[in-house]
N, C-alpha and C positions, 0 to 999 in steps of 0.2 A: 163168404158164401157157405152157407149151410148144405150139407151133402149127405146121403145116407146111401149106405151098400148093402144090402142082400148079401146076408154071410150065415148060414144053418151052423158052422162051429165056431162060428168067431175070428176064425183065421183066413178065408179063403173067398174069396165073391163067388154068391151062388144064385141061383133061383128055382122054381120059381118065383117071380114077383109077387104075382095076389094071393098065392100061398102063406107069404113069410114071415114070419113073427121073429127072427132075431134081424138087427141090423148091425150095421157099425155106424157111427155118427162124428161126422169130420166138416171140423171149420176150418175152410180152405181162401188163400187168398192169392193170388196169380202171382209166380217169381217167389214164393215161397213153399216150403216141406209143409204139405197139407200135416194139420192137424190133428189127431183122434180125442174126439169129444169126452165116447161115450159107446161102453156094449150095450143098446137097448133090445130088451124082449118085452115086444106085446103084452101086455097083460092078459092073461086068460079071458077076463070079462071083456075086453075089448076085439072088437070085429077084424078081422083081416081086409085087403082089399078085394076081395073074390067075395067075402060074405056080404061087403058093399056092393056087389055087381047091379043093382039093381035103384041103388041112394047115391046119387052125386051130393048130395048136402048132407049128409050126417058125417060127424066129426071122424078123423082119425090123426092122428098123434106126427105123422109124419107129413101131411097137406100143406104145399105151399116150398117145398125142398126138392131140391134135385136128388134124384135116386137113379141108382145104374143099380143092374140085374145081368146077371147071364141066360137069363129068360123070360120072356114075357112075350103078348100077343100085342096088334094093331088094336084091338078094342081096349086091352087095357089101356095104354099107350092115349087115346082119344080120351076113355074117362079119367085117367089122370090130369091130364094136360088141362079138363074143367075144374077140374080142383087146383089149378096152380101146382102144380107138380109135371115137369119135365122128367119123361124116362129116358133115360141110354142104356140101351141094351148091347153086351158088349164081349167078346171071347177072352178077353184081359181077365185073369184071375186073382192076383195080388189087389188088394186093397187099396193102396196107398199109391203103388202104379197107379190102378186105374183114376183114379180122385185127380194125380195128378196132371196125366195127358187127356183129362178130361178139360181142366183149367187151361192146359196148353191149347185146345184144338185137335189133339192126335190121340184121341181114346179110338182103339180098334172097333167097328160097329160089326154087327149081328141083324141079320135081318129077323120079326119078331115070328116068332112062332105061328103055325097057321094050326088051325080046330080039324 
């Protein structure tokens, strides 16, 4: 299972979500030590998902992956979820923790930010 964290230094799970241009990327498989793919950062040229607020169909690089965030809203959370992407939003800060009691069942939840 492919998984991407919201992480601004690389080390720490952060958000906002439709902010975020760095991730962490981890291929993870249940009863095993999730794995670290890959530090991806957005591309400059390429939109965030806030700058998509408005396009459920035009591309972006992480669509179709689980992504946990230590922030994000109920509208994000719906426009993703049509893109095949599941959000968890979650007070868990370590990386690799969250990735992996997220595969368990026991990621801490967050309820998502209100406007």
């Amino acid at each position: 299972m492919k998984i991407a964290v919201v992480s601004e230094d690389f080390r720490s799970l952060s958000g906002p979500a439709g902010k975020a241009r760095r991730f962490l990327l981890f291929e993870a498989v249940k009863g095993e030590r999730p794995r670290l793919e890959k530090y991806f950062q957005l591309p400059e040229h390429c939109p965030t998902y806030q700058d998509l607020h408005e396009n459920d169909k035009a591309f972006h690089p992480l669509d179709g992956i689980a992504l946990i965030t230590a922030e994000a809203g109920e509208g994000f959370r719906e426009r993703l979820a049509r893109r095949g992407t599941q959000v968890h939003i979650t007070t868990e800060r370590d990386p690799h923790t969250a990735v992996a009691l997220l595969l368990d069942g026991r990621l801490p939840r967050k309820m998502p930010t209100v406007p």
